[in-house]
N, C-alpha and C positions, 0 to 999 in steps of 0.2 A: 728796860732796855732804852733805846731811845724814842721818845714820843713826839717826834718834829715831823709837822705838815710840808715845811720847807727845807729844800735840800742844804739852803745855805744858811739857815739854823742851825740842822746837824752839826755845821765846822765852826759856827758863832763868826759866820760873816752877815755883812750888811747883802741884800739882797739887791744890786749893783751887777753890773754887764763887768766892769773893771774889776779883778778878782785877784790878790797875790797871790800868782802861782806857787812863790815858794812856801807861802804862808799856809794853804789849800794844803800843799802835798806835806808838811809838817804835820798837821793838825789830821789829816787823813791814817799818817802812820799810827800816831796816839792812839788814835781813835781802835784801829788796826790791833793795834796792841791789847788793848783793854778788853776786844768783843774778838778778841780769838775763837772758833771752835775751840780749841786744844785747850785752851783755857779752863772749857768747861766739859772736859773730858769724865768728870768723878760726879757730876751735879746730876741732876734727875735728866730722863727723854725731856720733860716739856723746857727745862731751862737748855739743854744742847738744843734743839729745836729752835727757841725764841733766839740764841744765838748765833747759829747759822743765818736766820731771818736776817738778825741784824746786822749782822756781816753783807750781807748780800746788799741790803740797804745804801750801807755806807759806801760800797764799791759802786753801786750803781750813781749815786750824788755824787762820787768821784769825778767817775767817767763822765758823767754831765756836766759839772764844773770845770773841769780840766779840758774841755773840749769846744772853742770857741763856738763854732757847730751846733752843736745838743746845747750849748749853755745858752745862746740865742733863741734856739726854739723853746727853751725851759723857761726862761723868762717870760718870751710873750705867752704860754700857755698857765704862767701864774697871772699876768692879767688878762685869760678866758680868750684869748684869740686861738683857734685850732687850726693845726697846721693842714688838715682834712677839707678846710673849710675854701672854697674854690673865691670864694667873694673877695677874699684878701689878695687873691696871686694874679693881678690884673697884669699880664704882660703886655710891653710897650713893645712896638715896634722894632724900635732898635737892640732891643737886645735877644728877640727874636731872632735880627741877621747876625749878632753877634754867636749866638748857638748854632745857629748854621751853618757860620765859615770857620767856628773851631771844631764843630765836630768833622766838617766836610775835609779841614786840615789835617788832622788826626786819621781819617781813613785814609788819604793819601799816604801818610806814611807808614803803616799799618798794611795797605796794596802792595807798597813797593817793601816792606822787609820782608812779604811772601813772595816776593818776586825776586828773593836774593840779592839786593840792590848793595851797595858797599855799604859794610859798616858803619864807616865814619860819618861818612855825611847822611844816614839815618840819624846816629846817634846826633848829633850835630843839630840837625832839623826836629829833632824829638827834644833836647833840650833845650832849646831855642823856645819852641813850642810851651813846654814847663814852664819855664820862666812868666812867658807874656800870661798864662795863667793863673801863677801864684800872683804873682804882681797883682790881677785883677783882683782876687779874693783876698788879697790883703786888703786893696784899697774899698772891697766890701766892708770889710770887720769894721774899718774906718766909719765908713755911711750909717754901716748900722750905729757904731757906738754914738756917733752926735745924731743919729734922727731916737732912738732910745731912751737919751741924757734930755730932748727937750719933749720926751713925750707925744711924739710922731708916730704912735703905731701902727698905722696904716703903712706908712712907710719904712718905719722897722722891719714889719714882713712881708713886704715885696722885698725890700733888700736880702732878708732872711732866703726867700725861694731863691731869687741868684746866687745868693752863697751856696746853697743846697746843687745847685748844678755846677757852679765853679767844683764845690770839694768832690762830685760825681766824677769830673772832667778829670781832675785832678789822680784819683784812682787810677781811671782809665789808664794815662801817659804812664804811670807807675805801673801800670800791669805789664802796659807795651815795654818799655825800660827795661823789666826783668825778664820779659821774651826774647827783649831782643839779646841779652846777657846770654840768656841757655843758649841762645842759636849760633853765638857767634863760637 
């Protein structure tokens, strides 16, 4: 089946932060195709068995390449930096008050849609909100890809833990979003 240490062997990419999505998700169907279960419907238990495995393999280096996120932390964990590891996630000051006055903004508007407050201008303030968020964690992906591209790892993942709480934050707003949906 297949014997790759690395995920982006599997799809015979270079092992790069910058990844052809379209290229990834081609190469992922192939792949898909070839190591079906169903495929090996008529073959022994251990060859269904090894194929399910591999299936399972391939979808997992999917979802990690396909994921700027996990593909960040998968990279620095191929060069031995753990994401467990507290010595790398030195937070600075500012982006301490930066966590503080998005999340302190997010419960405000989270208080007031339990408090029946108008629609719109929740919705309004919660989009708003979205926005100056993505924005932030794009302009991560950014930081991370040139402190990554000159071999900054230190840097890499401190950037990486703010991306980790940007995409957290990010959730959050998406959760409030489809509550505020049902409620209205």
């Amino acid at each position: 089946m297949i014997n790759s240490k690395s995920y982006f062997a599997i799809f015979s990419l270079e092992i790069d932060w910058n990844v052809d999505l379209l290229l990834l998700r081609s190469r992922y169907l192939n792949l898909q195709k070839q190591f079906h279960p169903d495929k090996f419907s008529m073959k022994s238990t251990l060859e269904k068995r090894l194929a399910m495995q591999t299936a399972s393999v391939i979808n997992d280096a999917y979802d990690t390449l396909a994921s700027p996120l996990k593909r960040a932390k998968y990279l620095l964990d191929l060069r031995g930096y753990d994401a467990q590891q507290e010595k790398y996630t030195s937070c600075d000051g500012l982006f301490l008050m930066e966590q503080i006055e998005l999340r302190e903004e997010l419960e405000m508007i989270e208080g007031q849609n339990q408090n029946q407050n108008p629609y719109q201008d929740l919705s309004k303030r919660l989009g708003s909100l979205s926005t100056k968020i993505r924005h932030r964690y794009e302009s991560l992906l950014n930081d991370f890809s040139e402190s990554y591209a000159k071999g900054l790892l230190d840097n890499s993942f401190s950037v990486l833990a703010k991306m980790q709480f940007f995409a957290k934050l990010l959730d959050q707003v998406k959760d409030l979003e489809s509550r505020l949906i049902i409620s209205d």
